[in-house]
Rosetta silent file (secondary structure, phi, psi, omega in degrees, C-alpha in Angstrom):
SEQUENCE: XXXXXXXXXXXXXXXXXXXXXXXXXXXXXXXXXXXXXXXXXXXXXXXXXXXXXXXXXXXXXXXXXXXXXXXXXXXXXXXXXXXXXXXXXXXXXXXXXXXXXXXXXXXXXXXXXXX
SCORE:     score description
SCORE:     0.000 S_00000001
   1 L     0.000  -46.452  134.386    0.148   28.050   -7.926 S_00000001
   2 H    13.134  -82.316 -179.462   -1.640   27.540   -4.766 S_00000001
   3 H   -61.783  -20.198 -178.135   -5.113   27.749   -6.409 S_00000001
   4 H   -73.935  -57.551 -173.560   -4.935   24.967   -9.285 S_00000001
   5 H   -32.003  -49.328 -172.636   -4.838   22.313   -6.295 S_00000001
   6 H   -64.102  -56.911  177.747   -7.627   24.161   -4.932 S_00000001
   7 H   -54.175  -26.334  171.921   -9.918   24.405   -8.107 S_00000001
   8 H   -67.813  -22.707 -154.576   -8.837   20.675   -9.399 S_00000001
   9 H   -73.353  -62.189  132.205  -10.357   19.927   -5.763 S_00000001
  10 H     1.607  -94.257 -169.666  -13.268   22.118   -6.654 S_00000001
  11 H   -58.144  -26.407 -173.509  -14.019   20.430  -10.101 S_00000001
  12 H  -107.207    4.953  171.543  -14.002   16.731   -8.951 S_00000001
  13 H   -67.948  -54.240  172.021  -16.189   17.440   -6.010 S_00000001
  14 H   -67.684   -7.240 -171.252  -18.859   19.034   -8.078 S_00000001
  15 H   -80.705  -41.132  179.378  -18.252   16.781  -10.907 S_00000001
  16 H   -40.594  -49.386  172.136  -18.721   13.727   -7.973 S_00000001
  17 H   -60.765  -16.352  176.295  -22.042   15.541   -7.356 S_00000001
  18 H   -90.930  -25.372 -178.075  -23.487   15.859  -10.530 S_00000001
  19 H   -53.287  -57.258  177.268  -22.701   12.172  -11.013 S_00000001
  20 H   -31.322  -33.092 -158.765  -25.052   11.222   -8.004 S_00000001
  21 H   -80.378  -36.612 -146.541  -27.607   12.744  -10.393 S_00000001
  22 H   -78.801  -45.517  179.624  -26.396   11.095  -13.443 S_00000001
  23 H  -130.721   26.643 -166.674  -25.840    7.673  -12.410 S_00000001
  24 H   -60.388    1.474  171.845  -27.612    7.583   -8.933 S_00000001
  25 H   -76.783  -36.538 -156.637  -28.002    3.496   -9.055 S_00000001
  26 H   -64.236  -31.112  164.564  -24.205    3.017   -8.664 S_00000001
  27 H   -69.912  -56.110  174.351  -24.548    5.380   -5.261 S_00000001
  28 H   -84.820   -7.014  154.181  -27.034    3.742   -4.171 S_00000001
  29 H   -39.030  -39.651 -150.853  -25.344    0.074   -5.011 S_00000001
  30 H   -93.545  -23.747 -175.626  -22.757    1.111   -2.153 S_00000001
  31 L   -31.039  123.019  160.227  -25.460    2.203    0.314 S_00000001
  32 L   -90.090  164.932 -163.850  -25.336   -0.016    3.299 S_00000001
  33 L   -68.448  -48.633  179.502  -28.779   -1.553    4.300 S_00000001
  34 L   -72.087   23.843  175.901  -28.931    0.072    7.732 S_00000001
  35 L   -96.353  104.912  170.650  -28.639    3.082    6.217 S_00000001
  36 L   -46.361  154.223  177.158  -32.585    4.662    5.550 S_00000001
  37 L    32.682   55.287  144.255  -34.067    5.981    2.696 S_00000001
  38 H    19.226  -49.689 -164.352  -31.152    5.184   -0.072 S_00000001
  39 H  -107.798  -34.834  173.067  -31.938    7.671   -2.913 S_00000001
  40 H   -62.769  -72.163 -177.075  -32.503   10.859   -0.695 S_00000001
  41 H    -6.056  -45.012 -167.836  -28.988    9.985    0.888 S_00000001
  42 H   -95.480  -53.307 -171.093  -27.357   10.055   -2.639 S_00000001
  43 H   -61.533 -108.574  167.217  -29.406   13.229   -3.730 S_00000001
  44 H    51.747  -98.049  178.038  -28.272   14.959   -0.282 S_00000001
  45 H   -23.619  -47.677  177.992  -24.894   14.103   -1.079 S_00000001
  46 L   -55.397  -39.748  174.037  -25.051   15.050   -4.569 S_00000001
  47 H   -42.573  -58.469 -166.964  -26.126   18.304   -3.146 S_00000001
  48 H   -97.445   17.807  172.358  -23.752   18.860   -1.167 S_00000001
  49 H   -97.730  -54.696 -166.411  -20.786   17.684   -3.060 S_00000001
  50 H   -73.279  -60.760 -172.629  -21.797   20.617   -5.543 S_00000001
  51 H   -57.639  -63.367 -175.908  -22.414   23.349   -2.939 S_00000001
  52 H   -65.070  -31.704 -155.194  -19.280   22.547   -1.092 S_00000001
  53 H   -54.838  -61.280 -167.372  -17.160   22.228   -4.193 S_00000001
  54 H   -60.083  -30.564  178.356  -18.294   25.590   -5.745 S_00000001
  55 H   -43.031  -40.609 -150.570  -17.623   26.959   -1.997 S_00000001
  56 H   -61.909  -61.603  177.019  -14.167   26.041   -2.214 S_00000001
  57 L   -57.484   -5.522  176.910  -13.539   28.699   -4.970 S_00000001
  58 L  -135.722  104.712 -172.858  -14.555   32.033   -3.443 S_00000001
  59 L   -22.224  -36.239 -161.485  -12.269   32.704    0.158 S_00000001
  60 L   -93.815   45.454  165.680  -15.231   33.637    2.096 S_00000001
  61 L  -137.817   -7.367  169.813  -16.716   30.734    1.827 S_00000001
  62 H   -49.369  -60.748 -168.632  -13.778   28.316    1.510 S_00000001
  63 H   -49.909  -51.652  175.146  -13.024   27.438    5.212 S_00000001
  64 H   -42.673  -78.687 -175.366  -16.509   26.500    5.554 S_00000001
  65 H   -66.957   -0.013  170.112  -17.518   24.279    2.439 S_00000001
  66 H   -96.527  -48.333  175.381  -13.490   22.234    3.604 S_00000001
  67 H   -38.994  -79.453 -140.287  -15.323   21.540    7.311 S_00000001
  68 L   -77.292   26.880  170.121  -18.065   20.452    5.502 S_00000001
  69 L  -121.552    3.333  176.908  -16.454   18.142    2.811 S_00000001
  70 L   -89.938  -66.850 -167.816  -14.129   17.004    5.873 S_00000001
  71 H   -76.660    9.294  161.187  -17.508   15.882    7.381 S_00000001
  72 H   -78.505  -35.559  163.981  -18.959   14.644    4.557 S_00000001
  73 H   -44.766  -45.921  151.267  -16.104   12.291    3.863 S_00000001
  74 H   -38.766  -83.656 -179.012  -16.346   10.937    7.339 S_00000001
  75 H   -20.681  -77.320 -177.765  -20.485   10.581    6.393 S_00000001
  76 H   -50.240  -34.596 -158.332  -20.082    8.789    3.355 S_00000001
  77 H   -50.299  -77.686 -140.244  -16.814    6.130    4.958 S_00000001
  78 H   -55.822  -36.160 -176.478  -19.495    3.378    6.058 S_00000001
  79 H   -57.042  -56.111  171.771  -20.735    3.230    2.443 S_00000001
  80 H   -47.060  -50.731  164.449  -17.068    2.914    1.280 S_00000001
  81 H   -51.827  -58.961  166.709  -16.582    0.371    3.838 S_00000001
  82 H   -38.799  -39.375 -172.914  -19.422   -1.746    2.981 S_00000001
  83 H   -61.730  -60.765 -161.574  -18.484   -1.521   -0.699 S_00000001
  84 H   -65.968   -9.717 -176.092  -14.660   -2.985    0.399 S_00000001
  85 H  -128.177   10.546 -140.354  -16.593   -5.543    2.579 S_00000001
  86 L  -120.322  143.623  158.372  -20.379   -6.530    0.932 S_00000001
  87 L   -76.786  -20.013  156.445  -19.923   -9.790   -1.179 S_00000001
  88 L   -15.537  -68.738 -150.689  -22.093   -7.547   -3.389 S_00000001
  89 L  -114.579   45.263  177.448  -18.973   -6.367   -5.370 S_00000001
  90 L   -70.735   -8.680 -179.540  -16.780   -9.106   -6.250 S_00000001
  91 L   -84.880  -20.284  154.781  -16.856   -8.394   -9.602 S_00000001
  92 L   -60.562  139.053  173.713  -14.521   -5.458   -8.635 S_00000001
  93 L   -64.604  154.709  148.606  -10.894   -5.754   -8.115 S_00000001
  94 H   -17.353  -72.669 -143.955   -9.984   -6.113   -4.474 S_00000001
  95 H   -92.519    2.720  167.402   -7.703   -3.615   -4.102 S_00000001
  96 H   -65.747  -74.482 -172.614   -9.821   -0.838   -6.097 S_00000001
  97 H   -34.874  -69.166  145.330  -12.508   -1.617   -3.167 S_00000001
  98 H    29.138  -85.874 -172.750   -9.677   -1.401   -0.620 S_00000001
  99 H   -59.912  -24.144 -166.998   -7.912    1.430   -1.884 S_00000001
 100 H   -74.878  -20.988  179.731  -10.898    3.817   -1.711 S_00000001
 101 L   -25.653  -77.832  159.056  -10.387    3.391    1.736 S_00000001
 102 L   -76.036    8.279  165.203   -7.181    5.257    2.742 S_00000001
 103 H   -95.762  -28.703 -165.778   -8.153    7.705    0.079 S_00000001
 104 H   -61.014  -37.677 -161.805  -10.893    8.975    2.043 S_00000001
 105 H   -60.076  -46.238 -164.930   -7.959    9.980    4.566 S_00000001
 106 H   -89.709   -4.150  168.737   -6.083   12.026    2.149 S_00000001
 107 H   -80.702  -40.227  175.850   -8.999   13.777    0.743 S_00000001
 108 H   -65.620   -5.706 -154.908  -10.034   14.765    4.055 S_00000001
 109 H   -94.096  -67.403  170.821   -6.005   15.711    4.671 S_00000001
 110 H   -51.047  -87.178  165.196   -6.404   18.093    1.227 S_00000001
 111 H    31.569  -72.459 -162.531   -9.520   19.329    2.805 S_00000001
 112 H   -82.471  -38.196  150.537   -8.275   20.468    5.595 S_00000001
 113 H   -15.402  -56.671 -143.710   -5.200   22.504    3.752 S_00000001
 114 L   -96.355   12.494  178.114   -8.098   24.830    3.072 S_00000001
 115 L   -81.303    0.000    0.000   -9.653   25.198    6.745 S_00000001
């Protein structure tokens, strides 16, 4: 019972990462401007949303690939923030932009289960 949390965890990281690939404007929409070079940032990410995900799924590499989706989570916040704070994205509701906010918390909180 244990493992479907882990593997749903698993499946929406890499599916976040293949997205980067898929739809890499909307990643880089969120970017904030003092952040350099915009489209390596989101392939990076993309990267490494897929590599940790599949890590997740085989113990000796689990502990590892949860560090490093706890600090990717961190990485990525200023983007989220900008999104919840850029006049950019008004065409979004409010409290979607918001909301992503305190999610970042509990996905690093699930994360961390697995450290």
């Amino acid at each position: 019972m244990k493992s479907i949390p882990l593997y749903i965890m698993a499946a929406l990281y890499v599916f976040a990462g293949v997205m980067h690939f898929i739809k890499p404007d909307n990643y880089m929409a969120i970017m904030p401007p003092y952040v350099p070079a915009h489209g390596q940032m989101v392939f990076w990410s993309g990267i490494a949303e897929v590599v940790l995900g599949i890590g997740l799924v085989f113990p000796a590499t689990r502990s590892w690939a949860a560090i490093g989706l706890i600090v990717l989570l961190i990485a990525v916040f200023p983007a989220n923030l900008y999104m919840a704070t850029s006049e950019k994205f008004v065409a979004l509701p409010r409290w979607f932009v918001w909301g992503r906010l305190p999610v970042q918390g509990l996905l690093i909180w699930w994360a961390r289960l697995y450290v």
